[in-house]
C-alpha positions in Angstrom: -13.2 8.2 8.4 -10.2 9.0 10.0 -9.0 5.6 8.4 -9.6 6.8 5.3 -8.0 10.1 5.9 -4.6 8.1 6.8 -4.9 5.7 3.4 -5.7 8.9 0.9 -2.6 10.6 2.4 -0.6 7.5 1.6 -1.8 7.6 -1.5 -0.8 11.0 -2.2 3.1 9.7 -1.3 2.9 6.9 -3.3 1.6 8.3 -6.6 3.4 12.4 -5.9 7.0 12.4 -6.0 5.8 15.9 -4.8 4.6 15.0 -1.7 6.8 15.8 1.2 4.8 15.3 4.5 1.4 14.5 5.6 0.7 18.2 6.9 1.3 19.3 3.3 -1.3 17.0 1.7 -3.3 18.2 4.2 -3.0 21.7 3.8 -1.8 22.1 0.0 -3.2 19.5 -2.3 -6.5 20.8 -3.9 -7.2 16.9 -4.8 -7.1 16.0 -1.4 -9.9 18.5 -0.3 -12.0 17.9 -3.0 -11.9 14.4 -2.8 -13.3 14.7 1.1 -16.0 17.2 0.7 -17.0 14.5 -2.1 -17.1 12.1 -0.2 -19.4 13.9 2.3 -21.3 15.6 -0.3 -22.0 11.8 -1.7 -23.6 10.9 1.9 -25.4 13.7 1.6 -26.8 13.6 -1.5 -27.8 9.3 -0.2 -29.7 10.9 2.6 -31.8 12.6 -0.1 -30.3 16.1 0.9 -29.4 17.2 -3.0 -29.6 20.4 -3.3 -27.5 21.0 -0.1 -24.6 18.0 -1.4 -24.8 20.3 -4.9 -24.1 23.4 -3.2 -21.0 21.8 -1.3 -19.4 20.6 -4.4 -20.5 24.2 -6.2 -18.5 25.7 -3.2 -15.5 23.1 -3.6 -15.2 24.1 -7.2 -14.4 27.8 -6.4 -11.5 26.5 -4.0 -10.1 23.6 -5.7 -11.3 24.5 -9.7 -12.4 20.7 -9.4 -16.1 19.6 -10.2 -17.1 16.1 -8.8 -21.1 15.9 -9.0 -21.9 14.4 -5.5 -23.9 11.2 -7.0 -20.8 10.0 -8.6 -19.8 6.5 -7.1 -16.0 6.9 -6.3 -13.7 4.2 -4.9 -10.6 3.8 -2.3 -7.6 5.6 -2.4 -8.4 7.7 -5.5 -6.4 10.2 -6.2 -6.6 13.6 -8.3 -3.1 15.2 -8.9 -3.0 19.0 -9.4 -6.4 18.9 -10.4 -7.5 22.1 -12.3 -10.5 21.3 -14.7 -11.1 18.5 -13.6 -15.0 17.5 -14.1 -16.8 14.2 -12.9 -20.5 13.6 -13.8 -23.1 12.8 -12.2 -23.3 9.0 -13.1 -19.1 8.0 -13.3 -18.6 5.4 -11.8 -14.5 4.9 -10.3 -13.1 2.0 -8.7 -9.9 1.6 -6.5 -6.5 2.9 -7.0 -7.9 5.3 -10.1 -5.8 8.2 -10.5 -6.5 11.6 -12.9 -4.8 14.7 -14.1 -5.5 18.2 -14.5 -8.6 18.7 -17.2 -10.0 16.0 -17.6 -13.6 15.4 -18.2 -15.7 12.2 -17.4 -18.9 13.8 -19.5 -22.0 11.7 -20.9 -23.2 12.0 -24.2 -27.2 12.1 -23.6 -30.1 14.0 -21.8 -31.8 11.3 -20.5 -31.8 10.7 -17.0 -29.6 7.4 -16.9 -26.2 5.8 -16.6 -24.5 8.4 -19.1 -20.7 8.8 -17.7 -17.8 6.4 -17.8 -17.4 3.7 -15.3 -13.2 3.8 -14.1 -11.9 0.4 -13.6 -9.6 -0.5 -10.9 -6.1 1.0 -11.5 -6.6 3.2 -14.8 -5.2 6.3 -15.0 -6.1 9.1 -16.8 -3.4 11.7 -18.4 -3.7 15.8 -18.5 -6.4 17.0 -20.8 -8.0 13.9 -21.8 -12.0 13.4 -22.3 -14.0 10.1 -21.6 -17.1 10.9 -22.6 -20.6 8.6 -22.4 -21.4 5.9 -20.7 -18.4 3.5 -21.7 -16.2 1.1 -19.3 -12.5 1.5 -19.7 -10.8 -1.9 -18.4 -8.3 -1.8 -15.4 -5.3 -1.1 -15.5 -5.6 1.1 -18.3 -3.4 4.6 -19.4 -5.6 7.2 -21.1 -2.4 9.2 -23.0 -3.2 13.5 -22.2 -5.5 15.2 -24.5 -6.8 11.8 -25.9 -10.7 12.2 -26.7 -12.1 8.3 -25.6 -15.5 7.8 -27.1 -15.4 3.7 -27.3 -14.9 1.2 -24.1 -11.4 0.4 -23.9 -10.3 -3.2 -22.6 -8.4 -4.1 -19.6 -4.4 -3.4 -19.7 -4.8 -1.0 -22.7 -3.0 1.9 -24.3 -5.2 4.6 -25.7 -3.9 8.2 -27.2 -5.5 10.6 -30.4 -8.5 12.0 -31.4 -10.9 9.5 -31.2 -9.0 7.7 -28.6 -7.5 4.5 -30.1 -5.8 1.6 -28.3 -1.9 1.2 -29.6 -0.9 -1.5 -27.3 -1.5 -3.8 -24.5 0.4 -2.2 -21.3 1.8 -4.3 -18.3 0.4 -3.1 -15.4 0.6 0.6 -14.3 0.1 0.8 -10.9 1.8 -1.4 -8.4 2.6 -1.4 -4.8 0.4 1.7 -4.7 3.1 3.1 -7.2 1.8 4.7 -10.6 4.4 4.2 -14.1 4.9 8.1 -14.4 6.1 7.2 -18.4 3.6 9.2 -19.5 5.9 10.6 -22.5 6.1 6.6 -23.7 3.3 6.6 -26.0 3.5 5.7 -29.3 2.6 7.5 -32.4 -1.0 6.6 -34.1 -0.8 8.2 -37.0 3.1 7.2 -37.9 1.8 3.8 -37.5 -1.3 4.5 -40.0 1.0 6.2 -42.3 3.4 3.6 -42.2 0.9 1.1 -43.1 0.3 2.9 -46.2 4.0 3.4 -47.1 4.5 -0.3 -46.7 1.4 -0.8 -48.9 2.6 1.4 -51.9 6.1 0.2 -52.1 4.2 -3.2 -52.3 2.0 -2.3 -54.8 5.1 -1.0 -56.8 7.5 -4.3 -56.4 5.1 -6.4 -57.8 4.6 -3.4 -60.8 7.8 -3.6 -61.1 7.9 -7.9 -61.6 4.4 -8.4 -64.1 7.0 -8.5 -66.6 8.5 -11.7 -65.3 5.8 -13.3 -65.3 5.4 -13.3 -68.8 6.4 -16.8 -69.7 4.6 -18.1 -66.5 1.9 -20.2 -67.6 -1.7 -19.2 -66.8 -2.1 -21.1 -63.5 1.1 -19.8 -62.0 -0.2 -16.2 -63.1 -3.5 -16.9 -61.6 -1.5 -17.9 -58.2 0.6 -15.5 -57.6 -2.7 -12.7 -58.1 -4.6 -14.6 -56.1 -1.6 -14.5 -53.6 -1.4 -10.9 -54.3 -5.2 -10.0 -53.7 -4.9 -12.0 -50.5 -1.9 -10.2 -48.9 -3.5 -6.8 -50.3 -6.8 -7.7 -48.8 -4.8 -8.4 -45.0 -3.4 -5.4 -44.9 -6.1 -3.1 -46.0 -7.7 -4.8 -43.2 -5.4 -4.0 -40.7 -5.5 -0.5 -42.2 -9.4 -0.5 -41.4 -9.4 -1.6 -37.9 -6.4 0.6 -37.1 -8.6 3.7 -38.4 -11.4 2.1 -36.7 -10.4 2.3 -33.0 -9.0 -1.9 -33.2 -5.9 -1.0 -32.5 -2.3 -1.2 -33.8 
């Protein structure tokens, strides 16, 4: 235990410019406590003592304003920076080195009584704000931009921002050494990128408007060509335009 203690401060250094001494993350990091009492709460709740593991974490919320259910499955050195609003259901699962920001939710989308939260891969880190909700698997080494709204799995080393979530690039990786990339204002623009799909679209649609009339003395094989060729490039990037909309990617 005490172990652990020692690594979760480290943590805190590593991935909290913030963090000044160990007495501090001690005393003064609402992450920190909850984090502990969770981890308590989770033996606990193991032993079959639930109701008494709930009323821990119902207690931990009214000092930290951070709600982990205590049959979450949480990992090494995890670690929860300001904190406020954070919530964590019941059947999350989070591996090593995962780090979150203030509000946001790891929710499930179902009543039934079965794996219904997110599973956290090793490394992903979740910005300010941001939902995860059902029982999805975002890949390690992930960055879930602030206020995005993730309803599809996400693959390893991925980008996500917007409502729905959508992946808009492949990132290197974000946490190394123990050290998170604090970038977070990095993050490219979804729906610039969708508009500028269309933009490039239309200005194609009018160039080749604008030559039909050379193709006047073409003879009927080269005319059938070139709108074959057109139909073709049309076709590519209305499909790029499709699985852009639809959560592919940019």
């Amino acid at each position: 235990m005490i172990k652990g203690i020692r690594e979760d401060i480290q943590t805190a250094f590593k991935r909290d410019p913030a963090a000044c001494s160990a007495w501090t993350v001690l005393t003064c990091y609402p992450g920190f406590h909850a984090i502990w009492s969770y981890r308590l709460a989770h033996w606990l709740w193991l032993q079959g003592f639930c109701w008494l593991a709930r009323f821990m974490m119902h207690v931990v919320r009214w000092f930290t304003g951070i709600e982990i259910h205590p049959g979450a499955s949480i990992g090494r050195r995890f670690f929860i920076d300001h904190g406020m609003g954070i919530v964590i259901g019941e059947t999350t699962e989070i591996a090593d080195d995962v780090t979150l920001y203030h509000g946001v939710t790891l929710g499930g989308t179902t009543w039934k009584a079965e794996k219904r939260h997110p599973t956290l891969e090793e490394g992903v880190i979740v910005g300010a704000g941001a939902k995860v909700l059902g029982p999805i698997v975002i890949g390690g080494q992930s960055r879930i931009g602030s206020n995005a709204v993730v309803l599809k799995g996400v693959p390893p080393h991925s980008t996500v921002v917007g409502i729905p979530g959508t992946v808009v690039g492949q990132s290197d990786a974000v946490l190394e050494d123990g050290k998170i990339n604090l970038d977070h204002h990095l993050m490219p623009n979804p729906v610039a990128e969708a508009l500028k799909r269309v933009l490039h679209m239309i200005d194609d649609v009018n160039a080749r408007v604008d030559n039909l009339h050379d193709t006047d003395s073409c003879s009927a094989q080269d005319k059938a060509d070139m709108e074959q060729k057109i139909s073709a490039d049309m076709k590519k990037e209305h499909e790029k335009l499709e699985r852009f909309l639809g959560g592919g990617g940019i």
